[in-house]
C-alpha positions, 0 to 999 in steps of 0.5 A: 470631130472624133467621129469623123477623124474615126470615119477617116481612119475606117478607110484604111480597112478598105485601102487595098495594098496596092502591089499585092494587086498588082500582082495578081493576089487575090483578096491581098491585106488592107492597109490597115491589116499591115499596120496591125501586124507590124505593130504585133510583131513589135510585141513579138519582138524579144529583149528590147528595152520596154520605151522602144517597144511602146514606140514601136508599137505606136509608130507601127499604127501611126506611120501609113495612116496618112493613106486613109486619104491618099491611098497606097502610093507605089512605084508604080504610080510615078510619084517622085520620093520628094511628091510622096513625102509631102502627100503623106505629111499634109495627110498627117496633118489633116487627120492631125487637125481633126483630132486636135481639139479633143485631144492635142497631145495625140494630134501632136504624137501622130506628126511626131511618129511620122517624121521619127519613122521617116527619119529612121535614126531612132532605135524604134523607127529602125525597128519599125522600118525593118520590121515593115520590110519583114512584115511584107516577107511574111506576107508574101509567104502566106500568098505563095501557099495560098495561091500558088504564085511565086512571090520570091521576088519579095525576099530580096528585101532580105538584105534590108532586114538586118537587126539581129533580134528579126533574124529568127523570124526572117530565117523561118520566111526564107525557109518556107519559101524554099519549100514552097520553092521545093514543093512546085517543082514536083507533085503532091499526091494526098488521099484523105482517109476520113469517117464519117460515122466515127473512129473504130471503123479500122482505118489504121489498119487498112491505111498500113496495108495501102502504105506497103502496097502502093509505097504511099507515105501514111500519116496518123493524125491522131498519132502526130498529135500525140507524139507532140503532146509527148514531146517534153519541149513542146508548147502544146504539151498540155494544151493537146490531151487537155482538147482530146479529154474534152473531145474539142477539137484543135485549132486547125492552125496546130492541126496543118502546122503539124501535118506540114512539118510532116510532110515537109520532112518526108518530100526531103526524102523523095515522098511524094504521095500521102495516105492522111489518115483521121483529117479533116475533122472541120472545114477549118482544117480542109480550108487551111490545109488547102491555103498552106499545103494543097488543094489537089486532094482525093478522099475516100469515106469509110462508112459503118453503123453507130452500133457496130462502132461502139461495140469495136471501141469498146472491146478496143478500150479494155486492151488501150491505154489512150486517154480517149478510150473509155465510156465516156469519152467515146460517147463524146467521141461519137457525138462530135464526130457526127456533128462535124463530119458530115458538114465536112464530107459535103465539103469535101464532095464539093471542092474533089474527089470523093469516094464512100467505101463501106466497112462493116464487113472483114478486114479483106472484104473492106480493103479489096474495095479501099484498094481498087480506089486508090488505084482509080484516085492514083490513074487519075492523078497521073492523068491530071494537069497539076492545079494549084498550090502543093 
């Protein structure tokens, strides 16, 4: 009987959550994906007594497990609260029967769950019931930047999450969605400025002379990263130089999350068009930044041989305090960039625009070529139709 009471439950991670469907989003959680996440969150939750946590957690996985077999019931549907309640109860007590023989004590916990979470007088159900309505704000924020959709109709439930402890969390979902808000109604330019061949090809230096000429707003990477890594609060203080020493690349996640900040921080100051200098370095980052900030995006390549390269960093490194510019690392440096770039150039040919400048020549020589592209990837911007999420 366990096995089939665990071929029971395996139908939750295919039981879509109905009213993402319904309204529109495309590839929306399982059941079972919300129900790991609020139990998650119960654990994220600081300062409560450490009973309450437990029964949380439990309580999140226990309290929609009865839609393995009756599904995701919605408004929608036109089931009465009273019709519901009795579907999910002899759900519970079905899966309940499958499992009892095996062990009774967790067939009895999983009908007592249930009908502490429906209640909703105990200091865990409370918790869980708030932490459900949070759980969905959330959601709805991931689903906005990766589609583009507007969702707010979800943070009504705003008036419902009200415990104190859920306060920071839900004041970081209202934010983004006001971003979000902010970021449809006017026009995100980005111009990726990447190397294929590895760094030392003076993109730096052609990125400043851009910025001042056509007032695009430049963002160094490498340089967010090491201003985080400085900062005496953050917590990837050691975690950044530990990555760049190693020459392994940073979770995507970090790398967006910093470049949003950024972003976020200079549309409040009427910047709209972006020159991204050293990104992407992955697919990882392409596909996140794509999901979180924007998939309306142009690139521009700049190419250089391995040799001339090396001999550029190395007269770079005897002058440089980076902790990244010496013999060894720059070997490394070299070896992970030619072995995730091109990977991410054909990506990137794929999904836009994408334009190769080569630069082995002078600084004039190669900027006379990066500028009359950045004028062709500005025309056709403002041509253009606004297309997906910004």
């Amino acid at each position: 009987m366990q096995f089939f009471f665990l071929e029971l439950i395996e139908r939750l991670k295919n039981t879509v959550r109905k009213g993402w469907v319904l309204r529109g989003v495309r590839h929306p959680e399982s059941v079972s994906d919300h129900m790991y996440r609020m139990a998650i969150m119960c654990l994220m939750v600081p300062d409560i007594d450490d009973f309450v946590r437990t029964r949380a957690v439990t309580m999140s996985l226990v309290h929609d497990m009865g839609e393995a077999l009756i599904g995701d019931i919605t408004p929608s549907d036109g089931v009465s609260k009273e019709q519901k309640f009795e579907r999910e109860e002899m759900a519970l007590k079905f899966l309940a029967c499958t499992i009892r023989s095996s062990n009774p004590s967790f067939a009895d916990s999983i009908l007592d769950l249930w009908y502490e979470y429906e209640r909703g007088e105990s200091p865990a159900a409370m918790l869980v019931r708030e932490i459900d309505k949070l759980e969905c704000i959330q959601q709805a924020n991931v689903y906005e930047g990766r589609s583009g959709t507007d969702l707010g109709e979800f943070m009504a439930l705003k008036e419902k999450v009200t415990l104190p402890v859920l306060q920071p969390l839900l004041n970081d979902c209202l934010h983004e969605h006001e971003e979000f808000t902010k970021r449809t109604k006017t026009r995100l330019v980005v111009i990726f400025l990447i190397v294929p061949g590895g760094p030392g090809v003076g993109k730096g230096t052609q990125c400043s002379l851009l910025a001042e000429e056509f007032g695009l707003h430049h963002i160094s990477v490498g340089d967010l990263l090491r201003v985080e890594a400085a900062r005496p609060e953050s917590p990837y203080r050691d975690f950044i130089p530990e990555s760049i020493r190693k020459s392994i690349l940073l979770p995507a996640q970090l790398t967006t999350q910093l470049l949003q900040q950024a972003i976020v921080q200079a549309r409040s100051q009427e910047k709209h068009n972006f020159l991204l200098d050293g990104f992407p370095r992955s697919i990882a980052q392409v596909v996140d930044f794509e999901d979180k900030i924007s998939n309306d995006y142009a690139t521009i390549s700049l190419t250089c041989t391995e040799t001339e390269l090396l001999n550029r960093l190395r007269n770079r490194s005897s002058l440089s305090e980076r902790i990244d510019d010496n013999p060894e690392s720059i070997v490394r440096r070299l070896q992970t960039f030619n072995a995730n770039n091109a990977e991410v150039l054909g990506h990137l040919r794929k999904q836009g625009q994408c334009f190769d400048v080569e630069c082995s020549g002078s600084v004039s020589e190669v900027y006379t070529d990066v500028r009359e592209t950045v004028q062709q990837i500005l025309r056709i911007s403002e041509s253009a139709p606004k297309t997906g999420p910004n």
